[in-house]
Each structure stands twice: as C-alpha cells, then as structure tokens.
N, C-alpha and C positions, 0 to 999 in steps of 0.2 A: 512603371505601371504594373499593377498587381492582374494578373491573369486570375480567371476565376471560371471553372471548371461547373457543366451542365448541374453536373449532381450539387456543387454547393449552391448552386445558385439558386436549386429546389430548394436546399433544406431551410436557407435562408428564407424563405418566401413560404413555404410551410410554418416557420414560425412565429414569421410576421403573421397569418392567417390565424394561427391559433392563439396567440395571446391578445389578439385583437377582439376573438369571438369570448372568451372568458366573460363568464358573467361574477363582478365584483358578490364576497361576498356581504358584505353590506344590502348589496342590491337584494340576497337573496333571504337573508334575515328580516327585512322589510316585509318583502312579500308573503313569507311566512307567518308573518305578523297581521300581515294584515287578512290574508286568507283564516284567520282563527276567528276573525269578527263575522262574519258568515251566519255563525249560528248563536250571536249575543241574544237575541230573540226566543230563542230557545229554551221552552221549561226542563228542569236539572230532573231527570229521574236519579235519584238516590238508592243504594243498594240496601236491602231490607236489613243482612247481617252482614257488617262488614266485615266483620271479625274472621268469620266461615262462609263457604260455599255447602251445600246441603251437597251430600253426596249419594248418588242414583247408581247402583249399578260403579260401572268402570268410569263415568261419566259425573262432571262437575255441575251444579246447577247454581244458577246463580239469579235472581229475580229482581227487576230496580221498579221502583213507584214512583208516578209524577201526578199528583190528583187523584182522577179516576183512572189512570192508564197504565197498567202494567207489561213492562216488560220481562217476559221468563225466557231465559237462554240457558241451554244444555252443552257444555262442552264436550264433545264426542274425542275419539284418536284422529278423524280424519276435519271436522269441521266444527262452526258455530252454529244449533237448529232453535230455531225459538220461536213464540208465539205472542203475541202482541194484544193484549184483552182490554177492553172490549176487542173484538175480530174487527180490524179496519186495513184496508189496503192503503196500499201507499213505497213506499221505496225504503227502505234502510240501511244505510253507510256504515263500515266499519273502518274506522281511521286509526287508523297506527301509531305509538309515541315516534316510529322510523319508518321511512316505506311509503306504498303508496297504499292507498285506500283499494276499500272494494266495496261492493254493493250488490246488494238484491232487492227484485220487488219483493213486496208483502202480500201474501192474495187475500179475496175475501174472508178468509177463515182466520188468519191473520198469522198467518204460517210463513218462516223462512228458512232462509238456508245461507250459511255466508262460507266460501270458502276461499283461500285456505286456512287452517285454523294458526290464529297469531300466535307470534310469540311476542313477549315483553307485553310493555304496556301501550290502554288500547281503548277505545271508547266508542259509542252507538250513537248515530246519530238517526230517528226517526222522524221518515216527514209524511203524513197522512192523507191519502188522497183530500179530505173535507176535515179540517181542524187546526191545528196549533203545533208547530214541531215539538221536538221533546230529543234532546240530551242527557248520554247518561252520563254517570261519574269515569273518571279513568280506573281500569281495572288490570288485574294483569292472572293471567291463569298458573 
C-alpha cells in the first residue's frame, strides 16, 4: 500500500480542479467568433485617406464616413478624443485586434473620449442613442 502524504494529496486535487476548469480552446475560438457577429448590422465607416492620417500638431487625425455620419478621431500621447457629426449621443466601443475593449458615452455635442490610447490594431464601434449603428474600418496608430 502506497502512503500518500497531506501535501500530495493537495496537489493531486489542485490539479484535478484546474484541468477540469480549463476552458478548451476550440471552445474559445467559437465564441470569439461568434461575438464578432454582433455588429453584422453595422454600417462600415471607411476612412477618408487610407494612405495618411492628416497630422495636427503632435497628434494624429484620422476621419471615417458612413452616409451622412462622420466620425473624426485625434490621436493624442495619452488618449483617443473625437467627435461624431452630425452631434448625436450614444456610446462608442473601442475594440482591440488583442485585449479587452473599452467604451465611452458620446454627449450631445457628440464629443468623446476613450482611454487608454491602443496600441496595434483596433476599430470603433458606434451606437446612437436614435439611429443605425456604424462600424469603422480596422486601423492601427
């Protein structure tokens, strides 16, 4: 008979716990899959000059079009500021190629703020209090 000591019998059991809670990754490329269709609905703002970002100061500008709604975003040192024309409230996501997202509302004026400012590549998701969401392109600063 094999004796088996307090401590292995933890570790044994710790690692039955943890390879049990593993979530497959299969499991997880689904889901990420499937969380992308969210915004299939979504009209595509396109960036004006893909080529260049118009340069302000120490700061990048970058402007996408979807119809009548433009969005112009400022790359600052510390954040993403931008403004949303016509001025309509509503919330705007910044989603990551990596990472987790982040968000700001939009106020009446149609003013935002997103921070921190990304690195890599990265795209906007606006959603309007009263209208039609709007997706932009993937971009990377």
């Amino acid at each position: 008979m094999t004796a088996f000591s307090d401590d292995h019998l933890l570790d044994s059991l710790g690692e039955a716990v943890r390879s049990a809670a593993a979530v497959p990754e299969s499991f997880l490329a689904t889901g990420r899959s499937a969380f992308t269709w969210r915004t299939v609905d979504a009209e595509l703002a396109t960036l004006t000059e893909p080529e260049k970002a118009a340069v302000r100061g120490a700061s990048r500008v970058f402007t996408f079009v979807a119809g009548e709604l433009t969005i112009e975003v400022e790359a600052t040192e510390e954040a993403l500021v931008g403004q949303v024309a016509p001025p309509a409230p509503g919330r705007i996501e910044l989603t990551p190629h990596r990472g987790a997202p982040s968000a700001a509302e939009v106020d009446a004026l149609g003013w935002f703020t997103l921070r921190p400012l990304p690195t890599g590549l990265f795209r906007l998701y606006f959603a309007p209090s009263n209208g039609s969401p709007v997706v932009t392109e993937w971009l990377s600063l």
